[in-house]
PQR file of N, CA, C, O and H, with PARSE charges and radii, in Angstrom:
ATOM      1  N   UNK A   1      91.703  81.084  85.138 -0.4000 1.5000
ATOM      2  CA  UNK A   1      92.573  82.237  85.236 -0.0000 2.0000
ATOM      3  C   UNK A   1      92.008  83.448  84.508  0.5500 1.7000
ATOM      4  O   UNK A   1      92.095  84.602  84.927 -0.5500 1.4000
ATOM      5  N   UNK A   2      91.408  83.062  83.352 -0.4000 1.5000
ATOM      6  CA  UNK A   2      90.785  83.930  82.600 -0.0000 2.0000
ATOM      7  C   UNK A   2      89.610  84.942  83.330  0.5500 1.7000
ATOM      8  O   UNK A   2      88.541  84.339  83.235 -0.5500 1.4000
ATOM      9  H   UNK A   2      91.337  82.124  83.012  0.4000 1.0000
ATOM     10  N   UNK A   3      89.437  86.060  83.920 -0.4000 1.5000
ATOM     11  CA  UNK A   3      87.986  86.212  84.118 -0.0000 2.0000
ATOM     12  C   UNK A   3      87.084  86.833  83.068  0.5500 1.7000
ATOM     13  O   UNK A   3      86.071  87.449  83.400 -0.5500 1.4000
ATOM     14  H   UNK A   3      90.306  86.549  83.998  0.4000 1.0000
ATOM     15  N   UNK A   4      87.511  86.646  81.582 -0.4000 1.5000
ATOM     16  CA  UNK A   4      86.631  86.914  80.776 -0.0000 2.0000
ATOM     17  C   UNK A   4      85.948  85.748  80.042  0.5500 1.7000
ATOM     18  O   UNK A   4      86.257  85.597  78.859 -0.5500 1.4000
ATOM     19  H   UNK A   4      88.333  86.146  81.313  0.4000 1.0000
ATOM     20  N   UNK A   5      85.022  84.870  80.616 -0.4000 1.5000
ATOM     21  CA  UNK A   5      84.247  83.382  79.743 -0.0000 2.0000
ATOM     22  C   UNK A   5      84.466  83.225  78.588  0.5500 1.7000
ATOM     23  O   UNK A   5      84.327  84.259  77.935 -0.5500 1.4000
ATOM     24  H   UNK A   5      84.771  84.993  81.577  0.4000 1.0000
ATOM     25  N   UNK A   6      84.813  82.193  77.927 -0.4000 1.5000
ATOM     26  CA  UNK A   6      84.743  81.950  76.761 -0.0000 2.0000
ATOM     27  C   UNK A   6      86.001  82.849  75.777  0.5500 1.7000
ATOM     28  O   UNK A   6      85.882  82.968  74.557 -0.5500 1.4000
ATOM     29  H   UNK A   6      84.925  81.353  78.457  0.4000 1.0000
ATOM     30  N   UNK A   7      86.928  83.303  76.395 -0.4000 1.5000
ATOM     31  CA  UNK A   7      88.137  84.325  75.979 -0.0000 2.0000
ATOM     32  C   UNK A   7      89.513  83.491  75.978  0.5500 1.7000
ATOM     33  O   UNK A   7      90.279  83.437  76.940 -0.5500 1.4000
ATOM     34  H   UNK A   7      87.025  83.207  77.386  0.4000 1.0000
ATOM     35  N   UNK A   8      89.688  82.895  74.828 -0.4000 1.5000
ATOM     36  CA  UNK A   8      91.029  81.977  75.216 -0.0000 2.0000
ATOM     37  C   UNK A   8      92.241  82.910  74.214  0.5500 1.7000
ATOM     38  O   UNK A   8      91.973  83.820  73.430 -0.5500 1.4000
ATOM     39  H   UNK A   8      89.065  82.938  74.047  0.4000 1.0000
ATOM     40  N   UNK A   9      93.565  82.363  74.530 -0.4000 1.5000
ATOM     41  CA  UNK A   9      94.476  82.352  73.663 -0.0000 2.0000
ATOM     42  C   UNK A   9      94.556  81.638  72.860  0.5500 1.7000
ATOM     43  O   UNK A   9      95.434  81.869  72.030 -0.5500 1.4000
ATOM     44  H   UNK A   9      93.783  81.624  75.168  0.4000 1.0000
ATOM     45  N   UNK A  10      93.842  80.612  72.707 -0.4000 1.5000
ATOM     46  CA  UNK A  10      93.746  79.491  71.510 -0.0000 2.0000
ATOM     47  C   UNK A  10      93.458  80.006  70.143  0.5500 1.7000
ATOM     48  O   UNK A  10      93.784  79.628  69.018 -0.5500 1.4000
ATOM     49  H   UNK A  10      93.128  80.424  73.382  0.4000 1.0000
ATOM     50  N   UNK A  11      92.394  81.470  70.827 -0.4000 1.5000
ATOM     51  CA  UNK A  11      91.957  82.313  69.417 -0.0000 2.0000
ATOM     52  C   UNK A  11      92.965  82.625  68.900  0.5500 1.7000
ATOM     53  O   UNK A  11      92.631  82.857  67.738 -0.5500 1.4000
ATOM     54  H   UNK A  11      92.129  81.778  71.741  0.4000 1.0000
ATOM     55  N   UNK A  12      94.273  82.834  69.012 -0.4000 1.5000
ATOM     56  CA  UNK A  12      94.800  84.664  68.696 -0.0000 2.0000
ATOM     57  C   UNK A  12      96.023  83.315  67.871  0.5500 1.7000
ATOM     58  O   UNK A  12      96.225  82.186  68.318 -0.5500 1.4000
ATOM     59  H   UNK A  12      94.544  82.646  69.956  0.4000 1.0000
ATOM     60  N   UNK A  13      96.535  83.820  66.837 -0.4000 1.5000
ATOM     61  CA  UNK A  13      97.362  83.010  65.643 -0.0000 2.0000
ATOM     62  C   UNK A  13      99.263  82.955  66.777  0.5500 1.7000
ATOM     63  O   UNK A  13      99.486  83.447  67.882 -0.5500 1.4000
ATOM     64  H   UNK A  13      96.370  84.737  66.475  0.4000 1.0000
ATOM     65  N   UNK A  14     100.065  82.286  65.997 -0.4000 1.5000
ATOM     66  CA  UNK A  14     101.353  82.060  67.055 -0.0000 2.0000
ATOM     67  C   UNK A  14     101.655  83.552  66.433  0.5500 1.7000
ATOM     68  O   UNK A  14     102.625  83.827  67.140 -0.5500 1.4000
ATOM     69  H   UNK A  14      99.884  81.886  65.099  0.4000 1.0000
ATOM     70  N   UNK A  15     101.558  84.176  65.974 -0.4000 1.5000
ATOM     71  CA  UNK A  15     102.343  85.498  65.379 -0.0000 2.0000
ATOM     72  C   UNK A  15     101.704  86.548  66.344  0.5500 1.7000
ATOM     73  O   UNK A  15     102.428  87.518  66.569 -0.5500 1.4000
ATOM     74  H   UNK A  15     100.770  83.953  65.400  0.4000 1.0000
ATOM     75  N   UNK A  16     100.426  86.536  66.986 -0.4000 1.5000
ATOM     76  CA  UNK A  16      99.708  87.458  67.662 -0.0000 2.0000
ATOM     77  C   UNK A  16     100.123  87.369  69.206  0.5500 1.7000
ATOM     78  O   UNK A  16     100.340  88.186  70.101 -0.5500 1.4000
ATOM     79  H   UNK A  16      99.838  85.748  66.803  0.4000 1.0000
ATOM     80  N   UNK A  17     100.126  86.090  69.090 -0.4000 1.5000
ATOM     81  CA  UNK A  17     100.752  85.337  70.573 -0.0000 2.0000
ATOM     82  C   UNK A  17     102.343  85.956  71.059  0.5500 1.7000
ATOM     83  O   UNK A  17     102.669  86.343  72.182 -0.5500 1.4000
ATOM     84  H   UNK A  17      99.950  85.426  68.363  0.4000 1.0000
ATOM     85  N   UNK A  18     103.161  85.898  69.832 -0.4000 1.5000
ATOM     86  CA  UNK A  18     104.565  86.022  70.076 -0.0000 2.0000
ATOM     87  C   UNK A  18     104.809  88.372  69.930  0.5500 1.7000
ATOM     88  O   UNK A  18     105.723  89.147  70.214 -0.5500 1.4000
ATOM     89  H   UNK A  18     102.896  85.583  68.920  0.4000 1.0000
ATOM     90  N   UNK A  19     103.629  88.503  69.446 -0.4000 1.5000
ATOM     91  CA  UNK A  19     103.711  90.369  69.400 -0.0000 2.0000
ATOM     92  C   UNK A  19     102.854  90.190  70.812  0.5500 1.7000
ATOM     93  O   UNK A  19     103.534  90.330  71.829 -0.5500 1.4000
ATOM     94  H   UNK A  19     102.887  87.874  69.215  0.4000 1.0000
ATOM     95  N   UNK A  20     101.924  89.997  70.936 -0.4000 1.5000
ATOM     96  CA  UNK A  20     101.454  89.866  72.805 -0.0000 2.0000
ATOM     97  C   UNK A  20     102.128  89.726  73.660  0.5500 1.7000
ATOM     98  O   UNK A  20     102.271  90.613  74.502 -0.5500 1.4000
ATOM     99  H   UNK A  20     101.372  89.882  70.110  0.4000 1.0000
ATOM    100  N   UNK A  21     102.682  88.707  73.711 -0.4000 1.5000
ATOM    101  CA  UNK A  21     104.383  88.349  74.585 -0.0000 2.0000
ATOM    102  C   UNK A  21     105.173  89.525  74.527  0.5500 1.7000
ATOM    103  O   UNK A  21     105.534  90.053  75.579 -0.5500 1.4000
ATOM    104  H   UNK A  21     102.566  87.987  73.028  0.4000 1.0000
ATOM    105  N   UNK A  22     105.532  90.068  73.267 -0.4000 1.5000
ATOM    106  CA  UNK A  22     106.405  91.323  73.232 -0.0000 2.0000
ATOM    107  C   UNK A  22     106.214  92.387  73.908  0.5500 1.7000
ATOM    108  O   UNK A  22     107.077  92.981  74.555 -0.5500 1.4000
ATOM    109  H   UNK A  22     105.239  89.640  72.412  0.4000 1.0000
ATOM    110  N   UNK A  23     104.694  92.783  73.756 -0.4000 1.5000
ATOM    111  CA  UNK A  23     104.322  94.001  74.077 -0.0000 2.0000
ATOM    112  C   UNK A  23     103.968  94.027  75.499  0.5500 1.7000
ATOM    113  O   UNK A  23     103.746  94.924  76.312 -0.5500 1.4000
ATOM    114  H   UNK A  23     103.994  92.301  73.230  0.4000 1.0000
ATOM    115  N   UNK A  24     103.992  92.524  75.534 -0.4000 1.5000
ATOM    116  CA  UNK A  24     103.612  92.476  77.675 -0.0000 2.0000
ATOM    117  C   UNK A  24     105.005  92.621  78.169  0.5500 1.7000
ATOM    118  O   UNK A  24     105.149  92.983  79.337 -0.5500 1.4000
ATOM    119  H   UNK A  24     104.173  91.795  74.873  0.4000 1.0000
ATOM    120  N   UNK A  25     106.041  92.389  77.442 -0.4000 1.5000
ATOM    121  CA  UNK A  25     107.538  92.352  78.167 -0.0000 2.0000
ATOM    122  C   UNK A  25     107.536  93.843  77.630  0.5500 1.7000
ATOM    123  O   UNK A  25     108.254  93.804  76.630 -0.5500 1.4000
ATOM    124  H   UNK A  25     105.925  92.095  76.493  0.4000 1.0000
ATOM    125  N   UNK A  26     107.162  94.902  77.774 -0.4000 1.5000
ATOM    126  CA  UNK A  26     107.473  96.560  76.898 -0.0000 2.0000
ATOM    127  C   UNK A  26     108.137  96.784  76.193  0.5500 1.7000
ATOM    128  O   UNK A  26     109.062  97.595  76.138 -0.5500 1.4000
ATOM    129  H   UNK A  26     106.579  94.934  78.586  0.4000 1.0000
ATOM    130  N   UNK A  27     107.708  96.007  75.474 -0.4000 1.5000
ATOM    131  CA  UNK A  27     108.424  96.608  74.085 -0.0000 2.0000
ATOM    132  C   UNK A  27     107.499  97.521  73.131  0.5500 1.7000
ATOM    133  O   UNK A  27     106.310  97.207  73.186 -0.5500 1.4000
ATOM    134  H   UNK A  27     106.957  95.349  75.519  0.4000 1.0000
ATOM    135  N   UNK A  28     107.744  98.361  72.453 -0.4000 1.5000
ATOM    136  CA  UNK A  28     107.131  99.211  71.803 -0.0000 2.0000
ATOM    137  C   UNK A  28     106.538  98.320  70.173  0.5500 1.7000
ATOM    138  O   UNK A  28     106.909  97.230  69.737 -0.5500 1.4000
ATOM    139  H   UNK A  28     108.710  98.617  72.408  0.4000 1.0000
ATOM    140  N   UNK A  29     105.571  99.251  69.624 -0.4000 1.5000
ATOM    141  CA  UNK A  29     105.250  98.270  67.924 -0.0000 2.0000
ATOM    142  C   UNK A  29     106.379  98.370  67.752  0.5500 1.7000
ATOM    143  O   UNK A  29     106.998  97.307  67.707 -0.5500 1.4000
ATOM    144  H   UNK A  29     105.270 100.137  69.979  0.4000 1.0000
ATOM    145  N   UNK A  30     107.186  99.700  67.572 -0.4000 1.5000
ATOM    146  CA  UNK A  30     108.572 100.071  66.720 -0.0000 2.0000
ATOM    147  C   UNK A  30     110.120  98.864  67.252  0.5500 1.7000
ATOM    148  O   UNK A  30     111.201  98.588  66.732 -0.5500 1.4000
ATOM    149  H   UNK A  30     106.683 100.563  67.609  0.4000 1.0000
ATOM    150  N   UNK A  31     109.436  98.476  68.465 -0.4000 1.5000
ATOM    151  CA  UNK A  31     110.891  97.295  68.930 -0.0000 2.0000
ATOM    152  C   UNK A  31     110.367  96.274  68.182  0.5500 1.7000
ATOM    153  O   UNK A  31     111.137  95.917  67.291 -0.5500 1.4000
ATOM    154  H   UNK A  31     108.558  98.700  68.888  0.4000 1.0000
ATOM    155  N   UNK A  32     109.014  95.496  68.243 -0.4000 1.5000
ATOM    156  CA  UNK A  32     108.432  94.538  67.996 -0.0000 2.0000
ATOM    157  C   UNK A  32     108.775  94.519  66.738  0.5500 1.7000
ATOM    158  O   UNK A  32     109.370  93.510  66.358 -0.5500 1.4000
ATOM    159  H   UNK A  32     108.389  95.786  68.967  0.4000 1.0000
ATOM    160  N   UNK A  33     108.480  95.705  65.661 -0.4000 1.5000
ATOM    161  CA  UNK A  33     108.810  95.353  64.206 -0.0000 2.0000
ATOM    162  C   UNK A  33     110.351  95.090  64.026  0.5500 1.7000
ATOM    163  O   UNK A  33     110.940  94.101  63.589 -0.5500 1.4000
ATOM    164  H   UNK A  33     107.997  96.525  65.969  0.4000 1.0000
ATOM    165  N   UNK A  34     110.820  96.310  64.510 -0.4000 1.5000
ATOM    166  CA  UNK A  34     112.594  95.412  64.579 -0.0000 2.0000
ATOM    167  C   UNK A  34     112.900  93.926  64.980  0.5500 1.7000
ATOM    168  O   UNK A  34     113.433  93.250  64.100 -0.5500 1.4000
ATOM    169  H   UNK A  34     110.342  97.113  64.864  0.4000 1.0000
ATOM    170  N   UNK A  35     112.719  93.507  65.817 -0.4000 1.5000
ATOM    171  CA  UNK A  35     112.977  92.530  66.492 -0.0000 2.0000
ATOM    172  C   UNK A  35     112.394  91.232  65.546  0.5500 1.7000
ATOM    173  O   UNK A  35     113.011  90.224  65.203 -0.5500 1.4000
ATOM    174  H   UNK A  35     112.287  94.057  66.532  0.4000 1.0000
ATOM    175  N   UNK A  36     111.261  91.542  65.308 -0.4000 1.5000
ATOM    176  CA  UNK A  36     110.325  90.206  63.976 -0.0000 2.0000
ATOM    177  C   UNK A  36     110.804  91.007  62.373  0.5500 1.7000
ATOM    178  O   UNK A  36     110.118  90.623  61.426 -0.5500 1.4000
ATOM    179  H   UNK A  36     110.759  92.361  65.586  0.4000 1.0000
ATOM    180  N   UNK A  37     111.251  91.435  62.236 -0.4000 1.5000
ATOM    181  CA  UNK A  37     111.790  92.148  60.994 -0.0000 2.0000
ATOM    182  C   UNK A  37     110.827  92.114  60.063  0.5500 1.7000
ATOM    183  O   UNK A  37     110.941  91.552  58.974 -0.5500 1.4000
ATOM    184  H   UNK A  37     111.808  91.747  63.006  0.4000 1.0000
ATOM    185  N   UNK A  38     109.595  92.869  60.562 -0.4000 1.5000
ATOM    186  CA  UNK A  38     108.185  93.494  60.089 -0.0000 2.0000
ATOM    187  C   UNK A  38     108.155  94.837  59.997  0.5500 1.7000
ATOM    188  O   UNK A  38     109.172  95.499  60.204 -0.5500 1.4000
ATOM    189  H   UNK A  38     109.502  93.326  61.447  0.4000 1.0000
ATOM    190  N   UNK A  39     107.169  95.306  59.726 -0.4000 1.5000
ATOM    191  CA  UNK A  39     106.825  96.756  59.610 -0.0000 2.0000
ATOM    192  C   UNK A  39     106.094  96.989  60.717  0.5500 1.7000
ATOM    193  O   UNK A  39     105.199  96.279  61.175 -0.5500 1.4000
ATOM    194  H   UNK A  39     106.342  94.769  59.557  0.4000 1.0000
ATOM    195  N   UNK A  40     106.581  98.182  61.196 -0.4000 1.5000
ATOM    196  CA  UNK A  40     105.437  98.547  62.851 -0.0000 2.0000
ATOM    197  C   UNK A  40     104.153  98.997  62.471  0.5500 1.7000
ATOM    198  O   UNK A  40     103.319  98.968  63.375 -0.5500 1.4000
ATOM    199  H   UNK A  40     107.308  98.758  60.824  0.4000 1.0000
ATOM    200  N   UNK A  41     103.739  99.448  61.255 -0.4000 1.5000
ATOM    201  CA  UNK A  41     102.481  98.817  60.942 -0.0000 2.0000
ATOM    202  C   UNK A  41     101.550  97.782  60.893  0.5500 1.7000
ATOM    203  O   UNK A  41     100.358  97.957  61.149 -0.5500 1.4000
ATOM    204  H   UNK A  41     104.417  99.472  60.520  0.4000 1.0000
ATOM    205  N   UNK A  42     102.098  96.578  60.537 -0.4000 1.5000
ATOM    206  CA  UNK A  42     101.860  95.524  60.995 -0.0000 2.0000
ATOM    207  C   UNK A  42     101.659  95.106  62.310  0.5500 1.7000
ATOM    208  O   UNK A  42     100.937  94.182  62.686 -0.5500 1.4000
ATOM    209  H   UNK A  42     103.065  96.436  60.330  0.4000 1.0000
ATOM    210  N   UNK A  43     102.403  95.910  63.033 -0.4000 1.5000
ATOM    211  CA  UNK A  43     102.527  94.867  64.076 -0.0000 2.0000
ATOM    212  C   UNK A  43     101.519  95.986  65.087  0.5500 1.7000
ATOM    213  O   UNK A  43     101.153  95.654  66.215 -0.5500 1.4000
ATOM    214  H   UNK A  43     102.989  96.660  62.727  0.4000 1.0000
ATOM    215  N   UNK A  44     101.176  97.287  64.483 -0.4000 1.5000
ATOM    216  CA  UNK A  44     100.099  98.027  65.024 -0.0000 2.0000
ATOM    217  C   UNK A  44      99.125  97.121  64.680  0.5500 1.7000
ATOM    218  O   UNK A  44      98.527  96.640  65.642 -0.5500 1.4000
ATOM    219  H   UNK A  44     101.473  97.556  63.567  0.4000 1.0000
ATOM    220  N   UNK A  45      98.645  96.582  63.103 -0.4000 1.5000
ATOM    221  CA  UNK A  45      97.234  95.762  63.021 -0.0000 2.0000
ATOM    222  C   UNK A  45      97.323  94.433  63.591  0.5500 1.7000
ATOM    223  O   UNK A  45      96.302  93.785  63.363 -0.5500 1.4000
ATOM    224  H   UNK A  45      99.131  96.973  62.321  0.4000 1.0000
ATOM    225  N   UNK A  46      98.274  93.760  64.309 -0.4000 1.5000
ATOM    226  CA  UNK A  46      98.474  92.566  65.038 -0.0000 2.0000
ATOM    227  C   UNK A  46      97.466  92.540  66.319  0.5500 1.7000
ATOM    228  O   UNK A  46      96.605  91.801  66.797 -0.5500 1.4000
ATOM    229  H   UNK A  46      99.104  94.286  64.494  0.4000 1.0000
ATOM    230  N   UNK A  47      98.288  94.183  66.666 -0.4000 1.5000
ATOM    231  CA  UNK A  47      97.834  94.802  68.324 -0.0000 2.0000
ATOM    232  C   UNK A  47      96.224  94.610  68.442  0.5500 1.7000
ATOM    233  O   UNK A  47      95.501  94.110  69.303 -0.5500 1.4000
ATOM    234  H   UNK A  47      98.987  94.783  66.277  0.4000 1.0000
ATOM    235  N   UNK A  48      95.907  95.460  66.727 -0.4000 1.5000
ATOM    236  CA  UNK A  48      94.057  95.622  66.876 -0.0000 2.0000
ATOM    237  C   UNK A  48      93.364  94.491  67.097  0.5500 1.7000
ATOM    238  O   UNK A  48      92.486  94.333  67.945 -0.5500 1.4000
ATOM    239  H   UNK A  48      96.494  95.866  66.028  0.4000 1.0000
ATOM    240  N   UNK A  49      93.853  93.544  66.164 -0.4000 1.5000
ATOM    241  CA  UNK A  49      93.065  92.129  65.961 -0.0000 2.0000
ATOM    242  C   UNK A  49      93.383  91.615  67.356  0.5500 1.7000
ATOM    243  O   UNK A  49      92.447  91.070  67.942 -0.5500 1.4000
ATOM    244  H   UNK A  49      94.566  93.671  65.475  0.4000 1.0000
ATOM    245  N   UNK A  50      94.502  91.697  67.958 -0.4000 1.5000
ATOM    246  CA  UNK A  50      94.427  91.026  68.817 -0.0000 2.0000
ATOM    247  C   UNK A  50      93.214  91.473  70.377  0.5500 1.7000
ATOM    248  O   UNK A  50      92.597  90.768  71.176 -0.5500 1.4000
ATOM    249  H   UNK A  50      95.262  92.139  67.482  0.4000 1.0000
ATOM    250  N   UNK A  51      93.354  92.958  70.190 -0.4000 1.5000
ATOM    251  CA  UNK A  51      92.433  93.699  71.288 -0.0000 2.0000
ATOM    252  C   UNK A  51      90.849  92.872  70.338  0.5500 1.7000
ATOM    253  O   UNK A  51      90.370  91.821  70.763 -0.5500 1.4000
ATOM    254  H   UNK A  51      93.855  93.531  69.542  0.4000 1.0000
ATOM    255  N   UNK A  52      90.438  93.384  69.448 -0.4000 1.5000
ATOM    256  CA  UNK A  52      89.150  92.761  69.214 -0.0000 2.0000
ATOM    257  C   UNK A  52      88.870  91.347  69.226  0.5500 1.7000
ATOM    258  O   UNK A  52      87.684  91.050  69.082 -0.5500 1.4000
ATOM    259  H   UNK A  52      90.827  94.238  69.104  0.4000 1.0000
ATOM    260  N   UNK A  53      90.206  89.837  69.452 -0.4000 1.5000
ATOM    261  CA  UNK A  53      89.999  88.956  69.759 -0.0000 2.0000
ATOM    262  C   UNK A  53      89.862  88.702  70.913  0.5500 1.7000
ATOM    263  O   UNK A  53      88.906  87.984  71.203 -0.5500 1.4000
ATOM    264  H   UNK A  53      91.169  90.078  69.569  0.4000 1.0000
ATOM    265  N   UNK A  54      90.789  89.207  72.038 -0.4000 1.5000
ATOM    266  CA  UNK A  54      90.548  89.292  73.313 -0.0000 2.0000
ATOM    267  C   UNK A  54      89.581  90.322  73.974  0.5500 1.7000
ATOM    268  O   UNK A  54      89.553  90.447  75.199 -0.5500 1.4000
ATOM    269  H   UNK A  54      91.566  89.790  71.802  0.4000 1.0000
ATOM    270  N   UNK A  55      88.797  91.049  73.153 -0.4000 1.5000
ATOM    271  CA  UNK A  55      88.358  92.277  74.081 -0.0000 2.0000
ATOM    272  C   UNK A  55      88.778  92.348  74.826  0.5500 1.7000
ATOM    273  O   UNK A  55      88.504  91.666  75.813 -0.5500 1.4000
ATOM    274  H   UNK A  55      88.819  90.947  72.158  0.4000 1.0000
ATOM    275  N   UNK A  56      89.793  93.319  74.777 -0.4000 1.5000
ATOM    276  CA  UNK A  56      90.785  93.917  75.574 -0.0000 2.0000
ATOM    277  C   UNK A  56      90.791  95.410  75.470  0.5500 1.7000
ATOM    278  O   UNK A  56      91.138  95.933  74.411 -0.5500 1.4000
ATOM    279  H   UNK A  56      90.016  93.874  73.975  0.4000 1.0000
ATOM    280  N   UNK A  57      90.374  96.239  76.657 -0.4000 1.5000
ATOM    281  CA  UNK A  57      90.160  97.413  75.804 -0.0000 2.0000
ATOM    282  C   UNK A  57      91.561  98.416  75.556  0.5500 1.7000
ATOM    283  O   UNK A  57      91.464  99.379  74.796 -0.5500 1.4000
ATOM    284  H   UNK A  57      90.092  95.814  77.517  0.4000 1.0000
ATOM    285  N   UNK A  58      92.609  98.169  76.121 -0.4000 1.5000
ATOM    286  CA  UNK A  58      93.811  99.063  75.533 -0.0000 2.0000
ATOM    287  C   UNK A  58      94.590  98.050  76.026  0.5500 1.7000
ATOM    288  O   UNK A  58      94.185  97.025  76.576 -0.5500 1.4000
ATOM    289  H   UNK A  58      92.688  97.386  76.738  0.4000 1.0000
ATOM    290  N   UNK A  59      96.230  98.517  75.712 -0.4000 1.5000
ATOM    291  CA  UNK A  59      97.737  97.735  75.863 -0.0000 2.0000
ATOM    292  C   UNK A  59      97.562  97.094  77.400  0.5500 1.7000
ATOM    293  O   UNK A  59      97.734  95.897  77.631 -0.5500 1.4000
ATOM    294  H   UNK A  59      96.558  99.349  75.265  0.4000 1.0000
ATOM    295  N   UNK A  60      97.238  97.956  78.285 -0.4000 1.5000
ATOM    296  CA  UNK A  60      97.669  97.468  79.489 -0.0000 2.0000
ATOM    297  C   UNK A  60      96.322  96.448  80.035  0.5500 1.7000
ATOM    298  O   UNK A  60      96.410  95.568  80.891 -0.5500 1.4000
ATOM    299  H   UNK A  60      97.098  98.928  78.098  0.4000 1.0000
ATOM    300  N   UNK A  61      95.219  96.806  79.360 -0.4000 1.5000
ATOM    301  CA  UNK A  61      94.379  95.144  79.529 -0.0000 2.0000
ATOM    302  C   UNK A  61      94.881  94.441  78.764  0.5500 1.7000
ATOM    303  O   UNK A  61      94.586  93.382  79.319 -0.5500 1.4000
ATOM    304  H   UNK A  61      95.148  97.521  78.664  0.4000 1.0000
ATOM    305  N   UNK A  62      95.546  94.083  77.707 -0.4000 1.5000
ATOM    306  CA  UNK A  62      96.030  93.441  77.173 -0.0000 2.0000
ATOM    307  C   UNK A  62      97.047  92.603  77.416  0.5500 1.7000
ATOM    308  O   UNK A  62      97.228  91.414  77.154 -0.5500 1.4000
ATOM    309  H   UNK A  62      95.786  94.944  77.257  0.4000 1.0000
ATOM    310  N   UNK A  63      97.588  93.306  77.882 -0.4000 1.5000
ATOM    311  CA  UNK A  63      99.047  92.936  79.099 -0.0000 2.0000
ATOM    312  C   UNK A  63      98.494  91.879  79.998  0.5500 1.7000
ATOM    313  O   UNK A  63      98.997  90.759  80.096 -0.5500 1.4000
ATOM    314  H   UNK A  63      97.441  94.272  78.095  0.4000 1.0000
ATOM    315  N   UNK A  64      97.148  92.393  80.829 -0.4000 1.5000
ATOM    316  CA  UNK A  64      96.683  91.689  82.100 -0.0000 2.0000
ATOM    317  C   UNK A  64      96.238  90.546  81.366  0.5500 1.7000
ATOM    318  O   UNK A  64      96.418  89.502  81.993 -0.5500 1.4000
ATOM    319  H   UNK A  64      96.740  93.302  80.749  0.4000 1.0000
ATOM    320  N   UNK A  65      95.705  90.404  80.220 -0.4000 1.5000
ATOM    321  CA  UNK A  65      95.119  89.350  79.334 -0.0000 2.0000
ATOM    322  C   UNK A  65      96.298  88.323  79.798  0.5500 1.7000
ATOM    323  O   UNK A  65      96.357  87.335  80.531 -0.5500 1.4000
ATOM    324  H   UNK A  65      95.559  91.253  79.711  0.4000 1.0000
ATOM    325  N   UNK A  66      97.448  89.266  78.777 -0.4000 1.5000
ATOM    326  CA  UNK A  66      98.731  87.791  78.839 -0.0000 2.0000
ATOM    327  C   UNK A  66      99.233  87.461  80.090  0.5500 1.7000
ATOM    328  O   UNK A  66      99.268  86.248  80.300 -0.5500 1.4000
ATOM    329  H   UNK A  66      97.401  90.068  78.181  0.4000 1.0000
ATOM    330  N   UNK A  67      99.533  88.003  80.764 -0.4000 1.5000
ATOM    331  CA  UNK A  67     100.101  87.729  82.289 -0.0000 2.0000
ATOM    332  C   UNK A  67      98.930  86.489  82.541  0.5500 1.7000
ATOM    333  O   UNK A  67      99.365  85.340  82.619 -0.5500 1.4000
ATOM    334  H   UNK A  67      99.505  88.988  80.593  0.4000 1.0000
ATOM    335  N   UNK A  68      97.331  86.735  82.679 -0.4000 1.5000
ATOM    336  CA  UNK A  68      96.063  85.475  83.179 -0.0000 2.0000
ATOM    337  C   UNK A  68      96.490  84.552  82.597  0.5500 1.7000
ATOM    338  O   UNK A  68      96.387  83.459  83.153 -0.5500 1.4000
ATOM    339  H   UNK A  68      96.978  87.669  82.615  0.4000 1.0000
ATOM    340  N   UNK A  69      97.060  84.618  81.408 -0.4000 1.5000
ATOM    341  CA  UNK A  69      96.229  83.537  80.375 -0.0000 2.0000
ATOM    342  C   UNK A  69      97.921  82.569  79.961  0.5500 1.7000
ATOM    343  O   UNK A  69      97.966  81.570  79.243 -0.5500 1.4000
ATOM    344  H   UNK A  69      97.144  85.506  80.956  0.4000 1.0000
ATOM    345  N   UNK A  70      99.394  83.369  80.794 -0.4000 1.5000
ATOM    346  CA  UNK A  70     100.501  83.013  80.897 -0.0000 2.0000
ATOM    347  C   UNK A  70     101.593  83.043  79.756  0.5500 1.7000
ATOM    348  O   UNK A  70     102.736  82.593  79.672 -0.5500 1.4000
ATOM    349  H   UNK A  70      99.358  84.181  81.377  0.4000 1.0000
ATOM    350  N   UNK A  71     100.734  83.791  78.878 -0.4000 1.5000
ATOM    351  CA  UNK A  71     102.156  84.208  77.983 -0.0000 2.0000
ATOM    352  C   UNK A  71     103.230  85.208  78.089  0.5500 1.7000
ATOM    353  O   UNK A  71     103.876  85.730  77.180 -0.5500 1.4000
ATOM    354  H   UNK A  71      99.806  84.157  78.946  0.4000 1.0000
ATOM    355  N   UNK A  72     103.316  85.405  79.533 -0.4000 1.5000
ATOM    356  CA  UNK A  72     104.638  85.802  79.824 -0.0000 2.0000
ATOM    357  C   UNK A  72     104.871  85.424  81.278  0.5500 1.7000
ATOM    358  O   UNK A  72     105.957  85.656  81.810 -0.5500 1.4000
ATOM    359  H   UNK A  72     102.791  84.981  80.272  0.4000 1.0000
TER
END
């Protein structure tokens, strides 16, 4: 499903997994931090790590990431 080799979700921690999920259903950092009762800072450096684990180059590859790879 993946077409990036060697690119799993196995990488990305359950906390990166569950703000990925979020942000593929549109939710904003600022819902995401409400909603996990974090700081949307955080959950901005969630976003990064998660784009540099998936090379993903913005939100909406990121999105396509989770939709392939079925976390949403």
């Amino acid at each position: 499903m993946n077409d990036q080799p060697g690119i799993t979700v196995e990488g990305l921690t359950n906390r990166e997994k569950q703000i990925l999920s979020a942000i593929a259903q549109g939710l904003s950092a600022k819902e995401v931090a409400k909603q996990l009762e974090i700081a949307p800072r955080t959950v901005e450096r969630h976003i990064d790590h998660i784009r540099l684990k998936t090379r993903t180059r913005n939100r909406s590859h990121m999105v396509a990431f989770a939709i392939a790879n079925g976390l949403v």
